[in-house]
Every structure is written in C-alpha cells, then in structure tokens.
MITI-212658 format. One record per residue (C-alpha): residue in one letter; x, y, z. Coordinates in steps of 0.2 Angstrom, whole numbers, plus 5000, padded with zeros to 4 digits. Each point is the difference from the previous one (the first is absolute). Layout:
REM residues N
AXYZ;...
***
This chain:
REM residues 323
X506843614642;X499750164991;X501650104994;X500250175005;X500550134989;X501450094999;X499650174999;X501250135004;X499450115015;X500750175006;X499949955017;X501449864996;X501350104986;X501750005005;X501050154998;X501850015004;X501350124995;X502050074999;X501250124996;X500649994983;X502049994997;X499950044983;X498250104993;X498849874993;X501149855005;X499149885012;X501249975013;X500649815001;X500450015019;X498549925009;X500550095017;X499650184992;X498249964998;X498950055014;X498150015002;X498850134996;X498350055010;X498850054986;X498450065002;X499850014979;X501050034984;X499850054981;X501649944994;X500249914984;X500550024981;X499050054989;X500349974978;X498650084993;X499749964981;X499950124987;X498649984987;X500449984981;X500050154988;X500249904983;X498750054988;X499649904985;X499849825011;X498049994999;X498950065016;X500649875011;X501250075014;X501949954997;X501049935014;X500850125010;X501750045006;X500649995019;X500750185007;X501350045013;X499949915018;X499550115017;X500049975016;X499450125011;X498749975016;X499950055017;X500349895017;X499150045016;X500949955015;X499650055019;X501150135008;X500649875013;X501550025013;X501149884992;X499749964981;X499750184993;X501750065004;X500549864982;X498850134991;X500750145006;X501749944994;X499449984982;X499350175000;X501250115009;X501849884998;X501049935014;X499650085018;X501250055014;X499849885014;X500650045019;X499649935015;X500149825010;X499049875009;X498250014992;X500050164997;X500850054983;X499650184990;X499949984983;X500050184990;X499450004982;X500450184989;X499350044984;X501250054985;X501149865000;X500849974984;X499849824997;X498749905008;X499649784999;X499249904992;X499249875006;X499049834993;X498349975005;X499349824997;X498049955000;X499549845002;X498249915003;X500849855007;X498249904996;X500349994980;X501650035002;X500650134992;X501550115005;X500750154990;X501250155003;X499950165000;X501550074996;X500950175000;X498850095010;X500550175005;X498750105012;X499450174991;X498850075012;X499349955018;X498450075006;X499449985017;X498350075008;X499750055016;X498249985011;X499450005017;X499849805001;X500249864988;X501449894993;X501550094993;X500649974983;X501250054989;X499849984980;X501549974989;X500050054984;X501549914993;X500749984980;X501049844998;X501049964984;X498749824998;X499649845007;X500549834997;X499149864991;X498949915014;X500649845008;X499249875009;X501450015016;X500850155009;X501650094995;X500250075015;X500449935018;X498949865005;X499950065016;X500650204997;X500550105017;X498350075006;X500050175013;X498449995013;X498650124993;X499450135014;X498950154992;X500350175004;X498350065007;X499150124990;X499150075017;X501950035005;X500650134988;X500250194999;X500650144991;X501050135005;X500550194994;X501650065006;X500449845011;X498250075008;X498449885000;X498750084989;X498349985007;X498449974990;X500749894986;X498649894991;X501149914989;X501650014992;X501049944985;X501449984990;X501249944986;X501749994999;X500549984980;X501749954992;X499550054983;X500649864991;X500450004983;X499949854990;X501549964988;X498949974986;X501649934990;X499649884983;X500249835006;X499649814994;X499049955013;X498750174998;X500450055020;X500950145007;X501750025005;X499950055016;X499350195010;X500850135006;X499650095015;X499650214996;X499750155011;X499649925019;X498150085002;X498850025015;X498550075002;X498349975011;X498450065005;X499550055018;X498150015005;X499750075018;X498250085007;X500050214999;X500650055017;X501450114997;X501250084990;X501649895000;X499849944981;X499350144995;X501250145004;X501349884993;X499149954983;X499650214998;X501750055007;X500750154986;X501649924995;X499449815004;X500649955018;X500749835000;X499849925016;X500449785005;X498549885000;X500549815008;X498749864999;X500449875011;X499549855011;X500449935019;X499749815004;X501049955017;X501750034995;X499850004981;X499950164990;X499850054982;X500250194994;X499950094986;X500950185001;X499750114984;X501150145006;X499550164989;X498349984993;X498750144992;X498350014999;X499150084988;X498450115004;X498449905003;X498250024999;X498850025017;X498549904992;X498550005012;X498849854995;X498749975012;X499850045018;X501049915008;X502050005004;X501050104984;X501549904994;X501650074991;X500949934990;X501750054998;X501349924986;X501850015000;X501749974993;X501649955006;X501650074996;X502050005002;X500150025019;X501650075008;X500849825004;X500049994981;X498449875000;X498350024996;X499649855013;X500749935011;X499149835009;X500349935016;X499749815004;X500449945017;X499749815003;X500849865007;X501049944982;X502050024999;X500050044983;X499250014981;X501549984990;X500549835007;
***
C-alpha cells in the first residue's frame, strides 16, 4: 500500500487563540483558548541576517550575523454574528454588555487606555507542527464594503514573537468554538446623519490603534511589547453623482462635520459602526467615459461629543467577551 504524504494543507490548519493575562505569556489554562474562523494570515517571525562588512578576508563572502526578531502579519477573518465580537475586543478593549435571553449588546469604544493581548497558535496538524503567536495586539482594522460578496475583515496585528514549533498543541485539545454565521455583504448600508444615503457603490474603512513597538534591547532580539497611540479612523465613500449631499459637506467653508454609520442586519443580529464627527475633504468630479459618473469622497474621523471617535455596536446571542 502506497504511503501518503504528509503535506501540510490550508484547508486543514488549526488556529485557536486567547486573551493573554500577562503581554507575551501564553496562557497555561486550557479553558481560555477558543477557536478562530480564518479565511488566511501572514503571521510569523521573521530574523533576517545581516551580510558581513569585513574587508581584508579574500572575495569569498563571510558568514553573516542574525538581526532583531519581527513579527508582524495580518489575519483575515469573516465578519460573523458571533466570533468577530473576540476581535473587536482586542482592538477597542472590554465592551459594555446589557441585555438577556439571547439577545445581548455588546458596545466597543475607541480610546481606551489599555487594551489585551492575546495568543494566536498555528498548527498544520498533518506534519505536526504547532507554534504560538504571542503578544499580538491589533493596530489597524480595515473592512470594505460592496454590493455583494463575502465580508471580510483584515487584521493587521504586531505580536512580541512566536514560540519554537512543536509537534502537539498548547492550546486546548478541544478549545470552546462559537457557530460561524457571516454578516451578508448584500445586507449592509451607510448612513449620514442616522439617514440612509442612497447611491453608494462601495465603501471602506480602517480603524487604527497606532501601535508603537517598544523597541527595548533585549537577549532574545524581540520587542518588549506595543503601545497603543492616538485612536484613528478614517474611510472612503464611493456613491454614483446624483446629488449634492457629500459634496455641499466636503466644500462647506469652515468644514461641516456631519455622522457617517456603516452597518449590517441579519434576523436579529446587528453590527455598527458609528463615527460620530467625521470630515471630508473636497473631491474631484472625474468624468471618464459615458457612462454613470462616480465620486469618490475620503474622509476622517475625529473626537465625537460622547468623547469617542467610534463607537461599534454588536448585537448577538453571546452573554459575554470577557468570560
């Protein structure tokens, strides 16, 4: 009978994750680990080596030296009911949670002054290898809007460095895993002013932490740990030309700062963004062909009067993040 190889496949890697107690400390307690929908991910470390600059050795190349230990990547999960709500944890810190019997409100504001941590393990089960992530903090979140399609959000995350890879889990065996159910892209909006604004094409934005890495000297060539800096928002809107709404407000003298809210509906689950004082600058009315003229219209958040930026509203059927 022939032997199969083991060859590491996408479709079977294992990705489980948990809040961190302690920055960069993997945590012991097998219950905190919980599973992570992944649709792909660029973490890693990375030790580049620095070539040799000693003369007077012949032509031949001397060996070189190894340089300080990043890891930085991106993870892109699905904006789901359920599981997203962990993410929006990391980025924005511990929500406020009301409500009862299946039907719990979870509200996220930017600005907090400390945020988690959290341990992200990879595993290709078929070799095995296993190895942590750990000490990820989220820097910026980016999530795209369209008419149709699967929605997505990318997370661009720094962690302090990853473990040396193991042929068995250090996580939970069998880790708590939350049922994925996708927010439909075909069941978004935008809206100006608590008002539904017509004619969007497509929408984006990003949501950014501004981390600063602790670049401190240590034996092991990895960072100390990152700290979060000035909480930023900022987007793009594109809508066909069919009236003045965006413009009058991107050409207002002084600047007009109006609310702009991108959200989705499934049944009884709901996901909002509010940026509650956002400008946009004046834009260009490009005509390229005969058909329908877009605008594009960019724009930034800022300090709103409930003292954040954003504010993000998750309504599903979990009791809590934090527990």
């Amino acid at each position: 009978m022939a032997v199969v190889p083991t060859r590491a496949r996408g479709a079977n890697a294992r990705v489980v994750a948990a809040f961190e107690d302690t920055p960069g400390i993997v945590p012991a307690n097998t219950a905190s680990w919980f599973n992570v929908p992944l649709v792909s991910h660029s973490l890693g470390e990375e030790r580049p080596l620095i070539e040799s600059d000693l003369l007077g050795q012949g032509r031949e190349m001397q060996d070189p030296t190894p340089d300080v230990a990043t890891n930085d990547g991106d993870v892109v999960v699905p904006v789901d009911v359920r599981n997203f709500g962990r993410w929006l944890r990391l980025f924005f810190g511990d929500p406020t949670t009301s409500g009862a019997s299946g039907a719990f409100t979870h509200v996220f504001k930017s600005g907090a002054r400390d945020l988690p941590s959290m341990s992200i393990e990879i595993g290709a089960p078929e070799v095995p290898a296993f190895s942590v992530n750990r000490g990820a903090r989220g820097n910026q979140l980016r999530i795209s809007q369209s008419r149709s399609g699967l929605l997505n959000a990318t997370c661009s995350l720094i962690c302090i460095g990853e473990t040396t890879p193991t042929t068995a889990t250090v996580g939970a065996t069998t880790p708590a895993s939350l049922a994925t159910t996708r927010f439909p892209q075909a069941v978004g909006y935008v809206r100006k002013d608590g008002q539904l604004l017509g004619s969007v094409v497509g929408a984006d934005f990003t949501y950014s932490n501004n981390l600063e890495k602790v670049e401190t000297i240590q034996p092991d060539g990895r960072i100390e740990d990152s700290d979060p800096g000035m909480a930023q928002m900022s987007g793009s809107v594109n809508v066909r030309f069919k009236d003045r709404v965006l413009l009058d407000a991107a050409t207002a003298t002084p600047p007009t700062p109006m609310e702009l809210s991108f959200g989705w509906n499934f049944g009884t689950f709901s996901l909002i963004f509010v940026v509650g004082r956002v400008f946009m600058p004046q834009a260009k009315k490009p005509v390229t062909g005969p058909n329908g003229i877009m605008q594009a219209f960019n724009w930034q958040g800022s300090k709103a009067a409930s003292g954040s930026s954003v504010v993000a509203t998750l309504i599903n059927d979990v009791p809590s993040y934090t527990s």
